[in-house]
Phi, psi and omega in degrees: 000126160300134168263129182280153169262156152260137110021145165240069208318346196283351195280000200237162178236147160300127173251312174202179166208203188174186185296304155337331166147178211220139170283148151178163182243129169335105185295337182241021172210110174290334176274005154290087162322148168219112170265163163211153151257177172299146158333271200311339185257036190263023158248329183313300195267010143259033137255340163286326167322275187304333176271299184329272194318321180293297207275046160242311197304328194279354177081052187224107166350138158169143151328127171322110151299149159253231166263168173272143188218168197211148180235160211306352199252339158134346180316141152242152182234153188252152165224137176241152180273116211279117145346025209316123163079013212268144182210147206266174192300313163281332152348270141024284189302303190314331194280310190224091168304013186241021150257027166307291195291301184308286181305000180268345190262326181288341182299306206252028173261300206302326172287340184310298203285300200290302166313343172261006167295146159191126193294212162277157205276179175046356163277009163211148184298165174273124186326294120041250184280330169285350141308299194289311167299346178269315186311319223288306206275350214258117178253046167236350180259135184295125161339305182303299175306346164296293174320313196282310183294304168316307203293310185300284194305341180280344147186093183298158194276185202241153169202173199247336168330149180280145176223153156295308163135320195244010192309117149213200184259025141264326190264045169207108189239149194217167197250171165300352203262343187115339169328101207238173181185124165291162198220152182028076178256089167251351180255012192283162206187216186188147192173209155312174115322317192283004152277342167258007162306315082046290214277330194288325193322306181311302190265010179228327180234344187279303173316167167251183147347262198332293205256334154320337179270331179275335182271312204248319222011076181211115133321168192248013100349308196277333179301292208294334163315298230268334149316290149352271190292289163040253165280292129041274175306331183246333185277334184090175218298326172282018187292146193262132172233058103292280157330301172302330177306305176322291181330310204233015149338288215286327157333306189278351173290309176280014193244290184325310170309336181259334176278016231220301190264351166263341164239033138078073202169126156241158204277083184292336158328320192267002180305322198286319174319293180306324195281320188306327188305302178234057142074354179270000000 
């Protein structure tokens, strides 16, 4: 077990925040990052902790980690070595929608190279079961939909590949020289593809206006675009983004469920969706 060092937060200046939890930079060193998370979120930020060290170690872009750190108030926190000038794929969009197609093609060249990864076996969970533990945990869901919900993923097809866990165009940032690196891996795993396919569809068609814009500040015009060019890029030109849409639907369902039980809120809309899925 790690012992977090502590900290004085005052050595650090606020760079951003969120719902989750906050940036900052070393006020007498700039190439020190500081995440910290929210109190409620100190297994989030010791599974980031433990994959962040794994997938730098596996040689898959992401910032360097440093130590686990804690601050007088009980947060734990990660130090990275910081990213200079770095800036993420929506941000990008928001900034310039009329480079929509150049960033839909380096985003899905780059999820193309993290799907042909495949890590060492057992060094990361499987999509898979960190699914089925997160349905297992999920207190909005009823015992019968667990069970319905276990039964659909065992069986999902199985694969050995790298996934984020969490893929979208935010959680990828590239430098000016071109240099791209994931960001906020505490769910990374192995599995489909078609589970972080699952998240971007979620985060490009599923949200609503209100939150693309509050998460992302992209329209859901410029988002649905930007799926569109996408798929297109990584399934290729004759790819269907209806079709694909389809596919990776029932995918995109069980991600909404893990985002459900992490802000605590269910997502009841999509219940009727989950029953036809699994028969109930």
């Amino acid at each position: 077990m790690i012992t977090p060092e502590l900290i004085n937060l005052k050595d650090y200046e606020l760079s951003g925040g969120g719902k989750l939890g906050e940036s900052f930079i070393k006020r007498d060193n700039p190439d020190i990052l500081l995440k910290i998370y929210s109190i409620e979120r100190r297994q989030m930020a010791l599974d980031e902790y433990e994959r962040a060290w794994k997938v730098f170690k596996s040689g898959i872009s992401c910032p360097e980690p440093g130590e686990l750190v804690t601050t007088d108030d009980g947060r734990l926190g990660i130090l990275f070595k910081r990213i200079h000038d770095k800036k993420s794929y929506a941000r990008a969009l928001s900034e310039h929608p009329e480079l929509l197609d150049k960033y839909a093609a380096e985003f899905a060249d780059f999820c193309k190279k993290l799907h042909s990864t495949r890590p060492e076996p057992g060094l990361f969970p499987s999509a898979k079961d960190q699914h089925i533990k997160g349905i297992m945990d999920n207190p909005f869901l009823t015992p019968d939909e667990k069970e319905g919900l276990k039964r659909f993923i065992m069986n999902l097809p199985d694969a050995d590949t790298a996934l984020h866990g969490d893929l979208h165009y935010g959680n990828v940032i590239f430098t000016p020289d071109g240099q791209k690196y994931l960001i906020d891996l505490s769910d990374f795993c192995t599995g489909t593809p078609l589970f972080d396919i699952g998240v971007m569809l979620v985060q490009t068609q599923l949200i609503s206006e209100e939150m693309s814009v509050e998460l992302y500040h992209i329209n859901k015009t410029v988002s649905m675009q930007f799926w569109n060019a996408f798929v297109k890029e990584y399934f290729g030109p004759d790819a269907s983004p209806d079709q694909v849409k389809d596919m990776v639907l029932p995918y995109a369902f069980l991600r909404i469920l893990v985002v459900e039980k992490v802000l605590g809120a269910p997502f009841t809309q999509i219940r009727p969706a989950i029953h036809k899925m699994i028969n109930i």
